[in-house]
N, C-alpha and C positions, 0 to 999 in steps of 0.2 A: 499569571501563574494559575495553575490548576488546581481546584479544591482538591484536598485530602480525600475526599468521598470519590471522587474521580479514579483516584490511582488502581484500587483493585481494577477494576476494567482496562485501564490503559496499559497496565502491566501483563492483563493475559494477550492482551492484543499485540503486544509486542513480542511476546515470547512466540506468538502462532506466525506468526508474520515473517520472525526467523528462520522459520523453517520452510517455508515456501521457496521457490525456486521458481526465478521467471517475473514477467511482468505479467503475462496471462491471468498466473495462479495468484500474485498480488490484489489483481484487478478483484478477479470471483471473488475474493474473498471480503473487500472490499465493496461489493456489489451484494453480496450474500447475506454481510452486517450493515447493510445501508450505513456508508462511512460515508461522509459527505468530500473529504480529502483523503489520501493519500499520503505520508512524508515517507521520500526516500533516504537513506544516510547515502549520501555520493561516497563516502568513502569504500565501500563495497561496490571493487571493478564491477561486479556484474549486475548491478541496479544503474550504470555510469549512464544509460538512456533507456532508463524500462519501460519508457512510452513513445516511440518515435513518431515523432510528428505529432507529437500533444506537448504544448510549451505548458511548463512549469506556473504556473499562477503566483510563485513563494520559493523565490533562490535566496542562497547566502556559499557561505563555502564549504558547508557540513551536510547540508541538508534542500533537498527540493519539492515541492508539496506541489501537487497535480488533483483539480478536481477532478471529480470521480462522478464522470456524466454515460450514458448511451448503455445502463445495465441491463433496461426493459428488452428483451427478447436477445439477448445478446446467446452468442453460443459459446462457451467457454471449453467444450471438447470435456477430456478426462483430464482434470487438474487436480493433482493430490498433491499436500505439504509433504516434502520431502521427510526421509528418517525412516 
């Protein structure tokens, strides 16, 4: 379980993360806040393989967690969170 002290951060992070669109913009973002993982909610058809050809580290049937390797030089183009 997550300390208390945790949750302000993990809550803005989740609300920014909603808004993104794409695995690209997931990643940047992801790369940007040196996350060490990733968790997608499978339930959102369009997160259903937002890494293809990167297996999942952390399956269940809600959720799949992807580390978050290869940020140093990477090119992420123009990825803006949707809205």
């Amino acid at each position: 379980m997550w300390a208390p002290e945790f949750y302000r951060d993990w809550h803005s992070r989740v609300e920014t993360m909603k808004r993104l669109q794409g695995p690209t913009a997931l990643l940047k973002y992801a790369c940007e806040n040196r996350l060490d993982y990733l968790v997608i909610d499978k339930r959102d058809a369009a997160m259903r393989d937002p890494l293809p050809g990167v297996p999942a580290v952390y399956s269940n049937d809600v959720f799949d967690a992807y580390a978050v390797t290869g940020c140093a030089g990477a090119d992420f183009g123009r990825v803006k969170p949707a809205g």
